[in-house]
C-alpha positions in Angstrom: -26.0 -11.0 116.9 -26.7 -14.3 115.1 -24.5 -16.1 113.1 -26.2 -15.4 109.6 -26.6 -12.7 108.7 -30.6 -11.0 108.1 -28.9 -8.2 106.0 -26.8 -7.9 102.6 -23.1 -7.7 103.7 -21.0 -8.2 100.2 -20.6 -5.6 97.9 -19.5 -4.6 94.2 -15.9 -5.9 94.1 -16.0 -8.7 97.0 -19.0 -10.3 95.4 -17.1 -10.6 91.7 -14.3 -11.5 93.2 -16.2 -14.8 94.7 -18.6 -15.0 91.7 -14.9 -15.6 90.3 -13.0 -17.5 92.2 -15.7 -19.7 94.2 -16.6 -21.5 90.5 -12.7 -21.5 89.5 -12.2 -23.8 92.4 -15.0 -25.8 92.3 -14.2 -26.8 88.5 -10.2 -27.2 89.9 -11.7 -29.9 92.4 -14.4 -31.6 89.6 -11.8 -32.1 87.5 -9.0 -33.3 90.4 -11.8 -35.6 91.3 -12.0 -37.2 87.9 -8.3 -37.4 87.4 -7.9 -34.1 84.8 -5.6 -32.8 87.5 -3.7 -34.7 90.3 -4.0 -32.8 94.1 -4.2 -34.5 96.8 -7.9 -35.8 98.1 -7.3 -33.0 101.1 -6.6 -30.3 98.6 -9.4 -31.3 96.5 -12.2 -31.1 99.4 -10.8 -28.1 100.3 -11.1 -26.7 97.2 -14.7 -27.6 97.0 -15.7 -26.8 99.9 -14.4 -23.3 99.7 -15.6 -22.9 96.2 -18.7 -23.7 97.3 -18.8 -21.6 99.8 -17.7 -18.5 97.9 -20.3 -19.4 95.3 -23.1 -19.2 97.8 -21.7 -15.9 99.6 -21.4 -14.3 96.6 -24.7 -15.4 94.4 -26.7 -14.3 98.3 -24.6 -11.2 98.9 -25.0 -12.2 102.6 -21.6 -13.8 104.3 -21.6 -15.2 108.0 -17.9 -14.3 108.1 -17.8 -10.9 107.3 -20.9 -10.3 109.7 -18.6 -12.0 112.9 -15.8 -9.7 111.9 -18.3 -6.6 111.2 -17.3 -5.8 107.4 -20.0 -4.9 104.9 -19.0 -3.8 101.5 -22.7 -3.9 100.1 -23.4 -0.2 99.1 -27.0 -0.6 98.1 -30.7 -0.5 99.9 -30.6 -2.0 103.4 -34.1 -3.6 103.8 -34.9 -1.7 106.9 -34.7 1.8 104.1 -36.8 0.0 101.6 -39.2 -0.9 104.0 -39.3 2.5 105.3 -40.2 3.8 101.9 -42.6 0.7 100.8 -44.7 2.3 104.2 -44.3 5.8 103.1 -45.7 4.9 99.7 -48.9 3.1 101.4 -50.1 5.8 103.6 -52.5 8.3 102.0 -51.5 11.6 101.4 
């Protein structure tokens, strides 16, 4: 099993939920960063870093941490079923 994973692993619900919260924090730590809002420089990379991180996860629908702990909330295509019917489609009748 590698560490990224090749399939789509966030769903409906998980993905808004980082599509959300992932930009919330990064604006949180752009604006710590200029002095809008004082947190500490700790909080502030943290913010950013998991921001960006939910972001990414979410905008990809693909999330190395939910493939280590074997959750998958994606309820669409696989690519191995799309393929499958992409090769049914091709052969001639």
């Amino acid at each position: 099993m590698s560490f990224y994973p090749s399939e789509k692993n966030v769903g409906s619900w998980d993905r808004l939920l980082r599509l959300i919260v992932g930009p919330v924090l990064l604006i949180v730590s752009a604006a710590a960063a200029l002095g809008v809002v004082a947190l500490s420089p700790v909080v502030i990379a943290l913010s950013a870093i998991v921001g960006a991180i939910l972001t990414v996860t979410g905008t990809t629908q693909k999330c190395p941490l939910n493939n280590l702990l074997g959750i998958n909330t994606y309820r669409g295509r696989t690519t191995s079923e799309s393929e499958t019917e992409q090769e049914a489609a091709e052969r001639p009748a």
